[in-house]
N, C-alpha and C positions, 0 to 999 in steps of 0.2 A: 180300820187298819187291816183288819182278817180279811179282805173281800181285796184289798191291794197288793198284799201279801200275796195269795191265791193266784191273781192278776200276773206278776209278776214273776214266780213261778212257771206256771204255765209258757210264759215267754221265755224263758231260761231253756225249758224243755226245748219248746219248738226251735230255737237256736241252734240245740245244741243239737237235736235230731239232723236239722235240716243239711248240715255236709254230706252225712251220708247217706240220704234220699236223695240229693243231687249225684252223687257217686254214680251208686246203684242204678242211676239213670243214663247215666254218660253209660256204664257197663252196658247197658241191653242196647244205646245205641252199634256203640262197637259191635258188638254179638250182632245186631241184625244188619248189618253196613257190611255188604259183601266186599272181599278181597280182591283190591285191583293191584294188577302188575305196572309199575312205574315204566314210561316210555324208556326203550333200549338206544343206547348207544352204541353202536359195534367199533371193538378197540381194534389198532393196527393189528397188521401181522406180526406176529411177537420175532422177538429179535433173539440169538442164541445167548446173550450175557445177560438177558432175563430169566431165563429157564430155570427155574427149582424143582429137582428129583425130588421126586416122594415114591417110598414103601407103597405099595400093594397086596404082597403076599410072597412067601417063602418060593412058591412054586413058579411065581407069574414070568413069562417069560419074554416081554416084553419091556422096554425103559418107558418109565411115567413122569409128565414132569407140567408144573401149573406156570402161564407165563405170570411170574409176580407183578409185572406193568400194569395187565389187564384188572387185576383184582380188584372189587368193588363190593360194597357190602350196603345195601340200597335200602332207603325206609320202606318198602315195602318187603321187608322181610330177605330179601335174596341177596344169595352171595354170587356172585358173577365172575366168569373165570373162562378164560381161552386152558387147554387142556391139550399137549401131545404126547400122544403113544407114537412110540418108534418100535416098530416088531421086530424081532431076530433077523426075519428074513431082511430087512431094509427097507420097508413099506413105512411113511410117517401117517398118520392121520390127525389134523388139527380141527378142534371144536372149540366154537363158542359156546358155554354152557351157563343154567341160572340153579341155583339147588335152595330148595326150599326148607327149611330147619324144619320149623313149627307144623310142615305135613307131608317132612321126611320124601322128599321129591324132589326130581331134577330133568331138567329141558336143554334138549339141546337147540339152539337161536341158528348158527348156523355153521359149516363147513370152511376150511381154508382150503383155497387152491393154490398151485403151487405158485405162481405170479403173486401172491399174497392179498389178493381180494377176495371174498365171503361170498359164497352160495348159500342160501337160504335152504334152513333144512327141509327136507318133505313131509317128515313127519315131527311139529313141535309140541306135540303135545305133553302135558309135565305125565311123569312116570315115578312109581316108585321108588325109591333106593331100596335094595333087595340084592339078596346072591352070596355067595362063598365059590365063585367060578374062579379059577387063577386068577385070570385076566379082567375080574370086573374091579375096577377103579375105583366107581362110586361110594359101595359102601366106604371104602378107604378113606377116602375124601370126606365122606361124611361125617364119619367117627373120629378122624385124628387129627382133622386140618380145619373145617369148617362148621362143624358143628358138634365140638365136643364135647359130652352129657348131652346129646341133645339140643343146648341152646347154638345161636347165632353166633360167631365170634362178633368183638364188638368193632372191630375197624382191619380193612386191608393190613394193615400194620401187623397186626393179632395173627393173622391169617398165612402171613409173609414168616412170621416168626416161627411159626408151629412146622411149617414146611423145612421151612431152616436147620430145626431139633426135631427133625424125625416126626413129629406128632408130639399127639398129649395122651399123654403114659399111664392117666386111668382109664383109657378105653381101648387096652392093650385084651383082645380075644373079645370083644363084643363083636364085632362085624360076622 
């Protein structure tokens, strides 16, 4: 009975070990499974009754505003978003853009023209979220609308709302 006892133990062990040796293995795939960008969709040209202002800074002198239609919040980590600055002078500039939470970056996809179809940007390479310039947007974006503490919002929805109420009010002087 000692030796099935033993036996039986043993099994118990291996059981109970064996979840989180499968874990720990799903983990280092993840970790070694390099990060692919989900195929883009380019959303229309945003419409004026979609437009939500958002803060940038005390100083910035320009109108910021995300078209809410376009918002998208993609399993590959990105949140996705058509973006217009209107400058004082009367100059608009619309961008399709992707911003990445988890490594704090953002891409611009591509330009609107003014007939409301998409030029492909020339330089899309992802960039960091960085600055305290009047007029840079991003960190904005980053810290109060899209990725606040840092994480992902978790749906357009989320994203839509924050824009709504100004931001999210514990990441009030982090940018």
């Amino acid at each position: 009975m000692g030796r099935f006892r033993q036996f039986l133990m043993s099994c118990l062990i291996a059981v109970s070990v064996l979840p989180s040796v499968l874990m720990a293995a799903a983990d280092e795939d993840d970790e070694a499974r390099p990060w692919l960008e989900e195929e883009l969709e380019v959303p229309p040209a945003p419409a004026a009754d979609s437009l939500l202002p958002f803060h940038v800074s005390a100083t910035a002198d320009h109108r910021y505003f995300v078209d809410g239609a376009s918002l998208a919040v993609g399993k590959d980590g990105v949140v996705r978003y058509v973006v217009v600055v209107e400058a004082a002078g009367g100059g608009r500039t619309v961008n399709f853009e992707g911003m990445r939470c988890s490594a704090r970056e953002f891409r611009n996809y591509a330009s609107g023209r003014r007939d409301g179809s998409w030029s492909t940007a020339r330089n899309s390479a992802w960039k960091p979220v960085r600055g305290l310039a009047p007029n840079s947007y991003h960190p904005a974006l980053f810290w109060e609308y899209f990725c606040p503490g840092g994480d992902i919002v978790r749906s357009p929805e989320q994203a839509r709302d924050l824009l709504r109420r100004g931001g999210h009010t514990q990441n009030r002087g982090q940018i």
